[in-house]
C-alpha positions as CSV (number, residue, x, y, z in Angstrom):
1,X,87.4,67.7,83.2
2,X,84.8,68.7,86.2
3,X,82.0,69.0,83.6
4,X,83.0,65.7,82.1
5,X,82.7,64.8,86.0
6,X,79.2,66.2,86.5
7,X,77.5,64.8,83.6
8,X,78.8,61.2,84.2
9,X,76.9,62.2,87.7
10,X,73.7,63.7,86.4
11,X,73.9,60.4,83.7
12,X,74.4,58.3,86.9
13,X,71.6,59.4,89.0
14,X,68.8,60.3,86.1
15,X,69.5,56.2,85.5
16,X,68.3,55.6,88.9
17,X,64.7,55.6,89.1
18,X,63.1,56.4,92.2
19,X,61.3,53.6,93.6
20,X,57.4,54.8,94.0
21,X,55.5,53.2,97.2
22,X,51.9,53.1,97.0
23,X,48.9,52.5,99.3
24,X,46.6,49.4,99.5
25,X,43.5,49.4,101.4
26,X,42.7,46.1,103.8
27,X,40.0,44.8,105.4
28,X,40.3,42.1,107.9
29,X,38.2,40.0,110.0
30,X,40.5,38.7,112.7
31,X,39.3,36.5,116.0
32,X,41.4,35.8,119.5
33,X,40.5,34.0,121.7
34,X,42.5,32.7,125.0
35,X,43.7,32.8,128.8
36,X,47.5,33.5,129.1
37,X,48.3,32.8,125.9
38,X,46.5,34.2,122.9
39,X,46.1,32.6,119.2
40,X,43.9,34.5,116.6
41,X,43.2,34.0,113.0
42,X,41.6,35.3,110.0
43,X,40.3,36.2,106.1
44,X,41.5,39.4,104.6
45,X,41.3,41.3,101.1
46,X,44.2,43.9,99.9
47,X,42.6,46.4,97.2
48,X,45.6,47.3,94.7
49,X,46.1,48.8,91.9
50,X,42.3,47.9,90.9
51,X,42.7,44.1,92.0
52,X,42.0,42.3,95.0
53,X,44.2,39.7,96.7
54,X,43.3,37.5,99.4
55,X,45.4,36.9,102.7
56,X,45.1,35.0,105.9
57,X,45.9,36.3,109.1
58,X,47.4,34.0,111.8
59,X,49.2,35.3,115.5
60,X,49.9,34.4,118.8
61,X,50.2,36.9,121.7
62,X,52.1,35.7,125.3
63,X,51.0,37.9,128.4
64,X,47.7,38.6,130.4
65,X,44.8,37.9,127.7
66,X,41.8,36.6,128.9
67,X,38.3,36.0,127.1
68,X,37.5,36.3,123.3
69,X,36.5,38.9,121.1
70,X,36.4,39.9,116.9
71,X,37.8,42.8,115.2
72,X,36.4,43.6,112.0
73,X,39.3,46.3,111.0
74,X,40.0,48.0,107.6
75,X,42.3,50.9,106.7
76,X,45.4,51.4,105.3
77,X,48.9,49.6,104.1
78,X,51.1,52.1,103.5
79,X,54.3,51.7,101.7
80,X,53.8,48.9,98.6
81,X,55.5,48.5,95.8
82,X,53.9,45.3,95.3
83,X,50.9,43.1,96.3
84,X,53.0,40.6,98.2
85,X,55.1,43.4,100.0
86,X,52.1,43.0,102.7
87,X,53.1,39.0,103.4
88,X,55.4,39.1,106.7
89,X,55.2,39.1,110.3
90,X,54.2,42.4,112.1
91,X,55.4,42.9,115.8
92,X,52.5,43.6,117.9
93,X,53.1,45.5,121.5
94,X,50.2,47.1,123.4
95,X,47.4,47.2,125.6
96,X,43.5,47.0,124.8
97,X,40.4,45.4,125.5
98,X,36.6,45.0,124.3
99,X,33.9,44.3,126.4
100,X,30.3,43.6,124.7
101,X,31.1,46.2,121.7
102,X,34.2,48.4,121.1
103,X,36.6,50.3,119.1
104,X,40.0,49.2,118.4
105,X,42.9,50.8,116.1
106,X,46.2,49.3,115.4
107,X,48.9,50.1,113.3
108,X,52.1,47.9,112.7
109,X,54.9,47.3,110.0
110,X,56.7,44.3,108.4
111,X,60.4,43.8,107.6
112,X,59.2,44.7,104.0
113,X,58.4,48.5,104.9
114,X,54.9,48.2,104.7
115,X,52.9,49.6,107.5
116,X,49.0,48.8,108.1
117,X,47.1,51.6,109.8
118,X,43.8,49.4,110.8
119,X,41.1,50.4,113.0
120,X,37.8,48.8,113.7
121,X,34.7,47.3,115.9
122,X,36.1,44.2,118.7
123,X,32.8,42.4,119.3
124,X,32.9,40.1,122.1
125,X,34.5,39.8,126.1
126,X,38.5,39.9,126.2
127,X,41.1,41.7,128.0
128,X,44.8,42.0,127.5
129,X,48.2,43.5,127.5
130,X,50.1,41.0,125.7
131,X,53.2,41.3,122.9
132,X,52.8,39.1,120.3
133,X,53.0,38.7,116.6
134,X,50.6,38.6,113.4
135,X,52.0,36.5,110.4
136,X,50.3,37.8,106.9
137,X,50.1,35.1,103.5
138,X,49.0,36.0,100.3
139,X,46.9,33.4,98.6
């Protein structure tokens, strides 16, 4: 009766496929611009699975921003299954700045799972320490 038991279980769980994440690499050109409250916006490309797929970036941050500047970040998403897994709104929390030319790095993660590791230049004057939100759509 126990081995009747254990291969109903073995049958069970070898049904189960593990679900396999992958990782997409993104490159976005995002600007902000604002004094109190920030907005930003911009043009992406996920590379998946030998495709590309275009996205727009759109988010709003609420604290002490002041001035403008333009990321040009690429990297990582981490954590797809599929292409529109990276669609969603990422919380945003932290502290930077750019001043003539910089360095910025981010990393954040929808409700899907997916989590973008993204670093790049910030071009332009801006200043903040703001919470806010990024909102990704796949075209």
């Amino acid at each position: 009766m126990m081995l009747v038991a254990a291969l109903g279980f073995l049958a069970s769980a070898g049904m189960a496929a593990p679900s396999l994440a992958e990782v997409g690499q993104v490159a976005v050109v995002f600007t902000k611009g604002g004094f109190i409250v920030g907005v930003g916006g911009g043009k992406g490309v996920l590379s998946f699975r030998g495709k590309k797929y275009p996205f727009t970036v759109s988010g709003m941050s609420v604290g002490f921003t002041i001035g403008a500047s333009t990321s040009k970040f690429t990297g990582r998403a981490i954590n797809l299954r599929s292409a529109g897994d990276l669609a969603g709104t990422y919380a945003v929390g932290g502290a930077g700045g750019a001043l003539a030319a910089g360095a910025g790095g981010v990393q954040l993660q929808n409700a899907n799972g997916v989590i973008l590791q993204l670093s790049g230049p910030r071009v332009g004057v801006e200043a903040s320490a703001a919470v806010g939100g990024v909102t990704i759509v796949m075209q």
